[in-house]
C-alpha positions as CSV (number, residue, x, y, z in Angstrom):
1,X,-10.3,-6.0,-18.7
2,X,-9.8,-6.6,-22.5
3,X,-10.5,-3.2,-23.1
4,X,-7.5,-2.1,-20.9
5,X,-5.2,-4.4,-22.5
6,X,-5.3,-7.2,-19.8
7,X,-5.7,-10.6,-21.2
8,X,-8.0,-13.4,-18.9
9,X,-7.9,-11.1,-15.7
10,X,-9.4,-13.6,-13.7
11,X,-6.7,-16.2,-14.2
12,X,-3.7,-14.0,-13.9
13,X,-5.3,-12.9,-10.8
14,X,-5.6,-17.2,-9.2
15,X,-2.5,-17.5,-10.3
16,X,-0.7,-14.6,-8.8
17,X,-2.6,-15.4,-5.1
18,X,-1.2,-19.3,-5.9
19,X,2.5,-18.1,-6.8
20,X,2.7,-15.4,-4.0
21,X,1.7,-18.2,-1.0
22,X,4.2,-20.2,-2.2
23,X,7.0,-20.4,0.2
24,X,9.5,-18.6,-1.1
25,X,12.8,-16.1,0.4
26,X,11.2,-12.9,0.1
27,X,8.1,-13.9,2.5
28,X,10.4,-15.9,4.6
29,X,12.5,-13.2,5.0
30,X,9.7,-10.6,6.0
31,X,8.5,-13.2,8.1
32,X,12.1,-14.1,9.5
33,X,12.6,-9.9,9.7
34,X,9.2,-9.5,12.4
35,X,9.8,-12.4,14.3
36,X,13.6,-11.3,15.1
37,X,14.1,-7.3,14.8
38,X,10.1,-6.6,15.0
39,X,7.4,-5.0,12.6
40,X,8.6,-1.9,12.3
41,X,12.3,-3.4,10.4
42,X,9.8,-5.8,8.7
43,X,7.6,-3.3,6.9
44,X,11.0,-1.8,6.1
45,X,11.8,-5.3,4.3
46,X,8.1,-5.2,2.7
47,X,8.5,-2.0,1.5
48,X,12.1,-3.7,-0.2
49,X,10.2,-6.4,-1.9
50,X,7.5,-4.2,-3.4
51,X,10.0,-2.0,-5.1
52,X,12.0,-5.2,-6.2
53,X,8.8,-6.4,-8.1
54,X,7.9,-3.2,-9.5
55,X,11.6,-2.8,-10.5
56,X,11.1,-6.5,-12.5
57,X,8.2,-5.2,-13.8
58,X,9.6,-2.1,-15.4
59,X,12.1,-4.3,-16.7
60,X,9.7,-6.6,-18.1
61,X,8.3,-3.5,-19.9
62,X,11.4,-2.4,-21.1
63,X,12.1,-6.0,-22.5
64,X,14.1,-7.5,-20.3
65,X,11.8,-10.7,-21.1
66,X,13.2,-10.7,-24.6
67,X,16.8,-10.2,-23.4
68,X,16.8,-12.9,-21.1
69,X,15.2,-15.4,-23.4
70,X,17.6,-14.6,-26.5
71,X,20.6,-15.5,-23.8
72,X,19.9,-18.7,-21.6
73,X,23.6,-18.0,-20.5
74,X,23.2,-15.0,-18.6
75,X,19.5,-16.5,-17.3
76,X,22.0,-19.2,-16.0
77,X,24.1,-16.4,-14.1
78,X,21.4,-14.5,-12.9
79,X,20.4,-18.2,-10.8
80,X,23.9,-18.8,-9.5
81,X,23.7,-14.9,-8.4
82,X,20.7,-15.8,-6.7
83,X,21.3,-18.4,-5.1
84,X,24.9,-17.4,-3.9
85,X,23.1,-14.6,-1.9
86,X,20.3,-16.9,-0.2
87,X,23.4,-19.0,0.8
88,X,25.1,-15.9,2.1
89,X,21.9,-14.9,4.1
90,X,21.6,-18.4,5.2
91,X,25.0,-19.0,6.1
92,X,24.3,-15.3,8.4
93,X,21.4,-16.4,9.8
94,X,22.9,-19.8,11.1
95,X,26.4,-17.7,12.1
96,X,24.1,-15.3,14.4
97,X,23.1,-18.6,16.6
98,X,27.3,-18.3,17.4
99,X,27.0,-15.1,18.5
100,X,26.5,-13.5,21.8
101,X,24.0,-11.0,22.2
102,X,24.8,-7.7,22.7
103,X,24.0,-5.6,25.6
104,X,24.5,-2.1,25.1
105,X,25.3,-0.3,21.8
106,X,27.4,3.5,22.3
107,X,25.0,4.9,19.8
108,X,21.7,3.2,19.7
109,X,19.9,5.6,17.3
110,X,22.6,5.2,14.3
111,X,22.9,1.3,15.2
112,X,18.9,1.3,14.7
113,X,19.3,3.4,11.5
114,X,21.8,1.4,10.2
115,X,20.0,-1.7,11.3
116,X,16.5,-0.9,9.0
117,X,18.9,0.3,5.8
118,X,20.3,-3.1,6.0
119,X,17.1,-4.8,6.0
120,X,16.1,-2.6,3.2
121,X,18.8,-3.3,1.3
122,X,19.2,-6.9,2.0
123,X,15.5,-7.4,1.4
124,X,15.4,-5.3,-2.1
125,X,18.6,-7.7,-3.1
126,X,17.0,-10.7,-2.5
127,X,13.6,-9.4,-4.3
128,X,15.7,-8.6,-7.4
129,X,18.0,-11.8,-7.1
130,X,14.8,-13.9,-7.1
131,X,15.0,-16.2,-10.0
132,X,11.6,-17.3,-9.3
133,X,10.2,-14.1,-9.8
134,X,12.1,-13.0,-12.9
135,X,10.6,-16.0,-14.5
136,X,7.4,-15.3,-13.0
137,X,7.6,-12.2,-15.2
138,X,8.9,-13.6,-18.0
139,X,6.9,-16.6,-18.6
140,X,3.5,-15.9,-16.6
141,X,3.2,-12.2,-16.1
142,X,3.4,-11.6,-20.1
143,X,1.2,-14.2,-21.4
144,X,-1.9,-11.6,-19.9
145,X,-1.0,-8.7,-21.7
146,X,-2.2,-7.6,-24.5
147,X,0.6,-6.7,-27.4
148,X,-0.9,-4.7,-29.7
149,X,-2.4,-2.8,-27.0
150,X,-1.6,1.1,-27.3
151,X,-0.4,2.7,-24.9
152,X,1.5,-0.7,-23.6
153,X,2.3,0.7,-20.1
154,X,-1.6,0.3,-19.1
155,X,-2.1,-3.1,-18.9
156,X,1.1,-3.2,-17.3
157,X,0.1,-1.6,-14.5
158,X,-2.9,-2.9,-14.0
159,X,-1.0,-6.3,-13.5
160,X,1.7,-4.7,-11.8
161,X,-1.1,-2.9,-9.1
162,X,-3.0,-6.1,-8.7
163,X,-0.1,-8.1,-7.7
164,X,1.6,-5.6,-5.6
165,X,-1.9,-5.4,-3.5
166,X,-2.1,-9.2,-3.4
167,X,1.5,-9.4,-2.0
168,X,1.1,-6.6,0.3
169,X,-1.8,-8.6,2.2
170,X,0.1,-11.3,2.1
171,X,3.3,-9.9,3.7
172,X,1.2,-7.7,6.2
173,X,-0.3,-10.8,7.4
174,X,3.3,-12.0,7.8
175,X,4.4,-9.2,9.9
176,X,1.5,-9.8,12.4
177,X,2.5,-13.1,12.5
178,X,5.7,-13.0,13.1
179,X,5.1,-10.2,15.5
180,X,2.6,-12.7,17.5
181,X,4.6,-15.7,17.4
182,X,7.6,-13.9,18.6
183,X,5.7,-12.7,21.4
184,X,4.2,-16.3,22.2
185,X,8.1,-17.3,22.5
186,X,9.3,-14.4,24.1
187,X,11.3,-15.4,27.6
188,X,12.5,-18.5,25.6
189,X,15.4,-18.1,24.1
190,X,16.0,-21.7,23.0
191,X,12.6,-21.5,20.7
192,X,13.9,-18.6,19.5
193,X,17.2,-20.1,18.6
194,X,15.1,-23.3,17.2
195,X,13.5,-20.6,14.8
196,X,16.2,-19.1,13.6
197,X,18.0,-22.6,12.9
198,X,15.4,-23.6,10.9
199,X,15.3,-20.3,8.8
200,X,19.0,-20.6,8.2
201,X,18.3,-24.2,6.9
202,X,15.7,-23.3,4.5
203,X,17.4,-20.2,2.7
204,X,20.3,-22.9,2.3
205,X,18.0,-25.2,1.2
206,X,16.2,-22.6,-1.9
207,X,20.5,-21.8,-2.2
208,X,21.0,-25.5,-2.7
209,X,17.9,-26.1,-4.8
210,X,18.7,-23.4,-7.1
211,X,22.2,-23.8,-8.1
212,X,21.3,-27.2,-8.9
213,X,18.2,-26.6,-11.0
């Protein structure tokens, strides 16, 4: 791989499988997304997250890594951004165990619509709010590329490919999951409930942890 620009290919790649099963919002979320609204909004929230990384990794090409470093300060922002929205997603997540359920909607097909553009969006927010990955691709990602490597771009996407495909077998083996477990507990809304109260916990808990790290 040193011939494409990539530096220790076999290290990057360990660590990427180690960083991506780390618990973390965007594969709770996916996870969180199956298990509630079903696969098909949860490949919706998968599609979010890979566009998220490749959007920090185009950033990362364009030198967001240097920007961020030469300003600590806005670094510093960029956490308290992210954690304000996993509090706001947790806070909504915990809020929905208030709430009825509905049951009937006027216009099903635009509620459904409107339903996976939210997840999009709400997925592809917390993707590009995700402190941990902006430093994943400022202080890991880098160290495995090649500098003086011409054309630059290359060896970026060879990284960039090799992680998205890591994380997309990842997530897909979240979507099952969630799809299976939801079905284990269907008929028992108190489970289901008992899920959801402990995902709302945890994305307070990352909100916590990262506004006080």
């Amino acid at each position: 791989m040193e011939s494409l620009g990539v530096i220790q290919f076999w290290t990057f790649l360990a660590g990427v499988i180690v960083i991506i099963l780390m618990p973390g919002p965007n594969s709770l979320f996916v996870l969180k997304t199956s298990m509630v609204q079903g696969p098909t909004h949860a490949w919706r929230a998968l599609a979010a997250v890979l566009l998220g990384d490749a959007t920090l990794i185009l950033l990362s090409y364009l030198g967001l890594a240097s920007v961020l470093l030469a300003s600590p300060e806005l670094f510093r922002w960029i956490r308290y951004l992210g954690a304000a929205y996993l509090l706001f997603v947790g806070v909504q997540i915990l809020l929905s165990l208030l709430q009825p359920k509905a049951t009937s909607a006027q216009e099903p097909g635009v509620t459904v619509a409107t339903t996976k553009a939210a997840v999009f969006r709400k997925s592809l927010l917390l993707s590009l709010t995700n402190p941990k990955a902006i430093l994943f691709f400022l202080s890991f990602f880098i160290q495995f590329i090649d500098s003086s490597f011409s054309p630059g771009w290359v060896p970026y996407l060879i990284l960039a490919l090799v992680l998205e495909l890591v994380s997309l077998l990842y997530l897909t083996t979240l979507i099952y999951a969630g799809a299976a477990i939801a079905g284990f507990f269907k008929g028992q809304p108190k489970a289901g409930q008992a899920g959801n109260l402990v995902l709302g916990l945890l994305f307070t808990g990352f909100a916590v942890r990262l506004a006080l790290a």
